[in-house]
SEPAVO-588153 format. One record per residue (C-alpha): residue number from 1; y, x, z. Coordinates in nm, 2 decimals. Example, Ala and Ser with C-alpha at 12.3 -4.5 7.8 and 13.67 -1.06 7.14 Angstrom:
BEGIN
[1 [-0.45 1.23 0.78]]
[2 [-0.11 1.37 0.71]]
REM end
This chain:
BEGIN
[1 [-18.16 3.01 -6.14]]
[2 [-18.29 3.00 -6.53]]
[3 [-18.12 3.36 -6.58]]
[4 [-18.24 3.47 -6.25]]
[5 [-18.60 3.38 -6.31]]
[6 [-18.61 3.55 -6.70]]
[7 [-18.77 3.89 -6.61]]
[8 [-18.76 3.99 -7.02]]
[9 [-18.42 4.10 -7.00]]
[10 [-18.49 4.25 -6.63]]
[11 [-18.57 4.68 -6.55]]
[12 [-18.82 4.61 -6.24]]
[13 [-18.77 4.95 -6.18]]
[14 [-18.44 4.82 -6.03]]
[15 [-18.62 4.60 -5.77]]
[16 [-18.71 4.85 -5.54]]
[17 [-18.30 4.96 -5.48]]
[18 [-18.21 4.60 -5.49]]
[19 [-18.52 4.55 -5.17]]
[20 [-18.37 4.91 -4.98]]
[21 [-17.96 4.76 -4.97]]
[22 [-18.09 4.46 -4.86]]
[23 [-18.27 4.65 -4.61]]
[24 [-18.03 4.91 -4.50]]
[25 [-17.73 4.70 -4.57]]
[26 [-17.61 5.04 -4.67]]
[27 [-17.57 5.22 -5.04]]
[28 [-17.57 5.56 -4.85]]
[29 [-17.89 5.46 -4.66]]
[30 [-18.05 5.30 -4.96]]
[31 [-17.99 5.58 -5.15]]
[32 [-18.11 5.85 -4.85]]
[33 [-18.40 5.59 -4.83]]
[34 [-18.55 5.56 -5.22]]
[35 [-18.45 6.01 -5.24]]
[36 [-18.19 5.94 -5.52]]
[37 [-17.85 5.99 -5.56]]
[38 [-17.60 5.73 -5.48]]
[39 [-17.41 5.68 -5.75]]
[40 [-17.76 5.61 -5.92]]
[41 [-17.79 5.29 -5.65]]
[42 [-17.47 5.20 -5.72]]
[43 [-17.54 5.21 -6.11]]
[44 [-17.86 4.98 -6.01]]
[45 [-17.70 4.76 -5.84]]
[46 [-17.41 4.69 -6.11]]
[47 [-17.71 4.60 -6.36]]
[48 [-17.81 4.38 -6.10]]
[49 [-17.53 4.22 -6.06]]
[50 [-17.46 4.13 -6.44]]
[51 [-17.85 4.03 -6.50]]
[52 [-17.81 3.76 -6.19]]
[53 [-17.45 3.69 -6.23]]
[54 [-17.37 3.75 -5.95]]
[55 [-17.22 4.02 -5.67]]
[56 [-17.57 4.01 -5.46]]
[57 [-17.35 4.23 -5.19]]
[58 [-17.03 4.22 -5.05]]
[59 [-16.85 4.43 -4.83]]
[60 [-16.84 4.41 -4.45]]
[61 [-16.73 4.70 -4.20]]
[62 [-16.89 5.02 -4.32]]
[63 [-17.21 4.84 -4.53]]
[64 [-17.25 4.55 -4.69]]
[65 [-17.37 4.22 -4.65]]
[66 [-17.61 4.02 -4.87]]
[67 [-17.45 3.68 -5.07]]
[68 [-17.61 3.35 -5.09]]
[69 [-17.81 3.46 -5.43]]
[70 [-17.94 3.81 -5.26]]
[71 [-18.10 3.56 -4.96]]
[72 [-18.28 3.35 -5.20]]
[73 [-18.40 3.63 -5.42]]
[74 [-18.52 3.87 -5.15]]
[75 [-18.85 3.64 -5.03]]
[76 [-18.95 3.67 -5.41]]
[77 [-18.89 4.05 -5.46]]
[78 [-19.05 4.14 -5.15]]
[79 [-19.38 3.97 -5.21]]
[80 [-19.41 4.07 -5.55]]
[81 [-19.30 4.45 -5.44]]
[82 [-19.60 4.43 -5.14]]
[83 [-19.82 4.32 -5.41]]
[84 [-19.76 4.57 -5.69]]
[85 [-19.77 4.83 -5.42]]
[86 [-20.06 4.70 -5.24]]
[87 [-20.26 4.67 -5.61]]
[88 [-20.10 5.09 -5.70]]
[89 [-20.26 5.21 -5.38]]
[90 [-20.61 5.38 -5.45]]
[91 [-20.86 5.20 -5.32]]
[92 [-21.13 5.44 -5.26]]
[93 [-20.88 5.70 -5.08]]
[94 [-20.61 5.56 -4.83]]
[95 [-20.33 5.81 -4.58]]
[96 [-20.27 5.57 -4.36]]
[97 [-19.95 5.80 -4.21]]
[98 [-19.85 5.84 -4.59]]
[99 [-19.92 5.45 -4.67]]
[100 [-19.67 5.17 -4.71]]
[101 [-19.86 4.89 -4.77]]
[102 [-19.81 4.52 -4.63]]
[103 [-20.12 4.36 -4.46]]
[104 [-20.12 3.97 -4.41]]
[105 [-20.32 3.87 -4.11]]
[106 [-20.36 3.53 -3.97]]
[107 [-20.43 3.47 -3.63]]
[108 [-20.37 3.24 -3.32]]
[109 [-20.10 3.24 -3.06]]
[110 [-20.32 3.40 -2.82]]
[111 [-20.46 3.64 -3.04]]
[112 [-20.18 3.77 -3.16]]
[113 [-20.03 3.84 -2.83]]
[114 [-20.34 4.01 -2.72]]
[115 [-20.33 4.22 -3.01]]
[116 [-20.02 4.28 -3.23]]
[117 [-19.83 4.52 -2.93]]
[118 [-20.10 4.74 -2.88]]
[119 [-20.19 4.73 -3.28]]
[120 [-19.80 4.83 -3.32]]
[121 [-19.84 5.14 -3.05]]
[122 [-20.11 5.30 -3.28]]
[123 [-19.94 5.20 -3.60]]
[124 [-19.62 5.36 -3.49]]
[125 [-19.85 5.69 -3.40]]
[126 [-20.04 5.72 -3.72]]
[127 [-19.91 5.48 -4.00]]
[128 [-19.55 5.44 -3.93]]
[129 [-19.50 5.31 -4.28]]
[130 [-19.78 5.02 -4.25]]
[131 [-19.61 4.68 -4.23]]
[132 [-19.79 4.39 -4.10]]
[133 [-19.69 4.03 -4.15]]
[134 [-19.85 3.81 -3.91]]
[135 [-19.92 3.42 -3.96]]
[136 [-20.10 3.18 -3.81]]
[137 [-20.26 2.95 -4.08]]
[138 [-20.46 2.56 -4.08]]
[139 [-20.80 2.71 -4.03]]
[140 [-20.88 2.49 -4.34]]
[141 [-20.65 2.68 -4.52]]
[142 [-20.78 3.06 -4.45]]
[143 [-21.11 3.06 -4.67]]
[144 [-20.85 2.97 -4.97]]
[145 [-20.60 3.22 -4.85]]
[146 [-20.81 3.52 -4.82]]
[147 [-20.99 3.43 -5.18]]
[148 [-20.65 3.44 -5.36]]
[149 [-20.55 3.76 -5.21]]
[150 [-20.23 3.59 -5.00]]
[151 [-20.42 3.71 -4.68]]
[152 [-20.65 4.04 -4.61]]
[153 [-20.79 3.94 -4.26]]
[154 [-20.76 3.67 -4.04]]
[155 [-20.87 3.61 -3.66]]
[156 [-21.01 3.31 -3.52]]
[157 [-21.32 3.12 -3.42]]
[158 [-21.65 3.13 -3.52]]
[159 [-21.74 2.84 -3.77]]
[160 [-21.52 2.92 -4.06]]
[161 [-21.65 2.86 -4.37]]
[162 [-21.67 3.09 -4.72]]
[163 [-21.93 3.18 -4.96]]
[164 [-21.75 3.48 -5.00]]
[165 [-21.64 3.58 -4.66]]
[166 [-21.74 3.88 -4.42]]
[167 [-21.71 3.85 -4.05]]
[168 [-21.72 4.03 -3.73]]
[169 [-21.77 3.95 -3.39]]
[170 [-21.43 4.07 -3.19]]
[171 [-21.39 3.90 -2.87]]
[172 [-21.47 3.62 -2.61]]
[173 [-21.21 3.54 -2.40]]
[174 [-21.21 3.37 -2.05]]
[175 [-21.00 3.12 -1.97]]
[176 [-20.81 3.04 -1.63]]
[177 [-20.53 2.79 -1.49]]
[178 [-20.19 2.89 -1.39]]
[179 [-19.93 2.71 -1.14]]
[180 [-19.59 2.84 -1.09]]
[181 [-19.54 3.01 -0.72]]
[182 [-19.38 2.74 -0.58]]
[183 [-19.64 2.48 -0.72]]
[184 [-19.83 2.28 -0.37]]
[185 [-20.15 2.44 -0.50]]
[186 [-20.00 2.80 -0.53]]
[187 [-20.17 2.91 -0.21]]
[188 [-20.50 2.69 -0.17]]
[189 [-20.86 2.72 -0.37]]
[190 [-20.83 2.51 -0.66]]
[191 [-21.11 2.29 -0.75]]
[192 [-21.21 2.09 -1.07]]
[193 [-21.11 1.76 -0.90]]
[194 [-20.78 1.92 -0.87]]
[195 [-20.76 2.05 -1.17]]
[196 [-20.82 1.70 -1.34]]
[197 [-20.52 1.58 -1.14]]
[198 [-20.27 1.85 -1.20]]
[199 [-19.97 1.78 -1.46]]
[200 [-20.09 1.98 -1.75]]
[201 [-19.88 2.16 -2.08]]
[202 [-20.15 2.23 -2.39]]
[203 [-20.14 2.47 -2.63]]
[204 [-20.27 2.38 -2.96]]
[205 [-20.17 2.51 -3.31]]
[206 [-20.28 2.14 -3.45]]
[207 [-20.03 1.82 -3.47]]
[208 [-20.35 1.61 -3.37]]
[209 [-20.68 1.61 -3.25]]
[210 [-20.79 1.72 -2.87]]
[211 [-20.66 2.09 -2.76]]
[212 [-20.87 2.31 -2.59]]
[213 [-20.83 2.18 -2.26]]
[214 [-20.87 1.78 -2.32]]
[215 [-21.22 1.93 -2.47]]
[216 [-21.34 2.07 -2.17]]
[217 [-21.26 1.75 -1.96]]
[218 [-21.41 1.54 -2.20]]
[219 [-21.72 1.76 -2.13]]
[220 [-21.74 1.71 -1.77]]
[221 [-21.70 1.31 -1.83]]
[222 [-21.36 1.32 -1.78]]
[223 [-20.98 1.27 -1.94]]
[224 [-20.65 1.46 -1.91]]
[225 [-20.35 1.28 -2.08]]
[226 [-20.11 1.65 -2.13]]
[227 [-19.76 1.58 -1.99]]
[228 [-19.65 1.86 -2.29]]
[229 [-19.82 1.98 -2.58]]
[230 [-19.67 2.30 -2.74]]
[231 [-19.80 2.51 -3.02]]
[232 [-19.71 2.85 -2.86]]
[233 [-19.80 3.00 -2.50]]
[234 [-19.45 3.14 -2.40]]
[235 [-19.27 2.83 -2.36]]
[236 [-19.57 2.69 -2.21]]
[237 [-19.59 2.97 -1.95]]
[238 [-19.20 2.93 -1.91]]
[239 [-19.19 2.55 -1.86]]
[240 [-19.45 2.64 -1.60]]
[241 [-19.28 2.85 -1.39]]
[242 [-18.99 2.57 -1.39]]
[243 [-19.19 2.29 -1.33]]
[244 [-19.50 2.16 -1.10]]
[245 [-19.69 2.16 -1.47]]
[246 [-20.02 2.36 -1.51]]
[247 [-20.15 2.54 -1.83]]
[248 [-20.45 2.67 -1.93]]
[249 [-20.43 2.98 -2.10]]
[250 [-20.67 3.33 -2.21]]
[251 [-20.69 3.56 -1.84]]
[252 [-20.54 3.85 -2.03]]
[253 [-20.19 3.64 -2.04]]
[254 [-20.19 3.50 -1.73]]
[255 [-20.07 3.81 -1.48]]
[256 [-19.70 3.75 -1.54]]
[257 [-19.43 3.73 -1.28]]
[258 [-19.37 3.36 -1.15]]
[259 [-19.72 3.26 -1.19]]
[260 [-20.04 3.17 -0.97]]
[261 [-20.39 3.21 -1.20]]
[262 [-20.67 3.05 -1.06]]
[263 [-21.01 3.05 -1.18]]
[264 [-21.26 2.77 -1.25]]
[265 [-21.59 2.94 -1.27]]
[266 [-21.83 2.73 -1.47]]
[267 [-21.56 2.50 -1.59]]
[268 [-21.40 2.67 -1.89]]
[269 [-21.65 2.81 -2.14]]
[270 [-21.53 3.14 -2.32]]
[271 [-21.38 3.12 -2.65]]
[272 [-21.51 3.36 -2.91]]
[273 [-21.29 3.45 -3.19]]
[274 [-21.40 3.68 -3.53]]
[275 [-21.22 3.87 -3.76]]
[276 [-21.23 3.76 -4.12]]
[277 [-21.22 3.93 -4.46]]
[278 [-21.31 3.84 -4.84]]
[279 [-21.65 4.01 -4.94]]
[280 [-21.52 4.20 -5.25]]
[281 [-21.26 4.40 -5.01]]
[282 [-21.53 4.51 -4.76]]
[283 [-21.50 4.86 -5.03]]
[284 [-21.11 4.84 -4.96]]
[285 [-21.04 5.17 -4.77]]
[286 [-20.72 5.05 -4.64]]
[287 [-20.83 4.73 -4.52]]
[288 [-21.18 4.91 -4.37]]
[289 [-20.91 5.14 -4.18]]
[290 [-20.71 4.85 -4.06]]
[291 [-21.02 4.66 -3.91]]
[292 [-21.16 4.97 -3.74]]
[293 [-20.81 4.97 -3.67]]
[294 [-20.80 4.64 -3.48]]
[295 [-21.16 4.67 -3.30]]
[296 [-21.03 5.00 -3.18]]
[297 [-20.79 4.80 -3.03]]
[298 [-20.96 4.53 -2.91]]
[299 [-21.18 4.77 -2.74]]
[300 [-20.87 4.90 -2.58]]
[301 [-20.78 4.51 -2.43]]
[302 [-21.13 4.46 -2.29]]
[303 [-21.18 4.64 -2.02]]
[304 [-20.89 4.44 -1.87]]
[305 [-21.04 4.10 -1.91]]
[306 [-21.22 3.99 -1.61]]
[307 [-21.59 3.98 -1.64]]
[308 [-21.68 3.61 -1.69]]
REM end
């Protein structure tokens, strides 16, 4: 990789084609794509090929396919293309249906499922060429993250801590139990005794440490040992409807087919989450569109969660 990593010798100018046929897996539709000819990709991608030494595209069926060496650069060329583009765009004017830029937002399992779908209807109405790349990062990690520039916003609990950090209250979030349809206690009141005695899957984005729901036993004086501990809610929600397991999850996910939600009044306090964002960016028109952006949205969501 020494002669791939010397950028002396390298046009960067020649990134960009080499990102679009790795897209497209298509010079016709790379070169329809960057509005050049495509004898002028194909020109490109021949200097690429002798500055790496290698074909970075072969042929399969009517495109092309990307070699060993084109799968291990692309990870590279892409972040440094989303930053050069990101650090071009004018920050004091921003089009979001003209824009391309890439936004890196951290967030939990649940809030990302409550979010990113109806956050993709609007960007597919206004900003079609906005990208998103969604994480969900060590909450120790995001203060870090956001200072460097590696993330522009992240979602999660109160309590994160920053010098330089801006935040905004964005939702609170009931919780409820569900059973699968078949479970004994699909069809009866469900009381915190019961609860305590169900089988229980967690959800918890940390290796260690009690999850959410071991928390609120603990509260009440007493313990649940988790029969499953996952770090996403859609296998959780599908081991439940297989098995006589219950999960606790946010109310907004829980009306899905094969599932029983019951509630627990009193017993599960709502979680408030915030959206974060480095101080010197609060000026950042872009990212002051996409946070306007996402409270627009949540705005959207709440009506539907049930009042608590």
């Amino acid at each position: 990789m020494e002669r791939a990593m010397n950028l002396r010798s390298l046009d960067l100018n020649l990134l960009p084609v080499l990102e679009a046929v790795y897209t497209e897996r298509s010079l016709t539709r790379a070169s329809e794509f960057l509005h050049i000819t495509q004898p002028a990709v194909s020109n490109a991608l021949a200097r690429l090929r002798t500055h790496f030494e290698d074909p970075l595209f072969v042929r399969e069926g009517h495109g092309v396919k990307p070699t060993a060496m084109a799968e291990a650069l692309m990870p590279a060329v892409r972040d440094a293309l989303d930053r050069l583009r990101a650090g071009l765009e004018p920050r004091s004017a921003f089009e979001p249906s003209r824009s391309t830029r890439v936004f890196n937002i951290s967030a939990r399992d649940a809030g990302a499922f409550m979010i990113a779908p109806r956050l993709a209807q609007r960007l597919q109405a206004d900003a079609p060429g906005v990208r998103i790349a969604w994480t969900q990062l060590n909450r120790g990690a995001i203060s870090s993250e956001l200072a460097s520039g590696r993330l522009d916003l992240a979602i999660d609990v109160p309590g994160i801590r920053g010098t330089d950090l801006e935040r905004e209250q964005l939702m609170t979030t009931p919780y409820v139990c569900v059973v699968s349809e078949d479970h004994p206690q699909a069809g009866t009141e469900m009381s915190f005794e019961t609860y305590l005695e169900l089988r229980h899957v967690v959800v918890s984005s940390r290796r260690e440490g009690r999850s959410y729901v071991e928390e609120v036993a603990r509260t009440h004086g007493a313990r649940i040992t988790p029969v499953m501990r996952l770090p996403h809610y859609m296998p959780a929600m599908e081991i439940v409807r297989q098995t006589d397991l219950a999960l606790t999850l946010p109310a907004l996910m829980a009306p899905a087919p094969g599932l029983v939600t019951h509630e627990l009044p009193g017993v599960f306090p709502p979680l408030d989450s915030e959206l974060y964002w480095r101080r010197e960016n609060s000026e950042d028109a872009a990212l002051s569109w996409l946070r306007s952006l996402i409270l627009e949205t949540v705005e959207d969501i709440l009506p539907r969660l049930p009042s608590t």
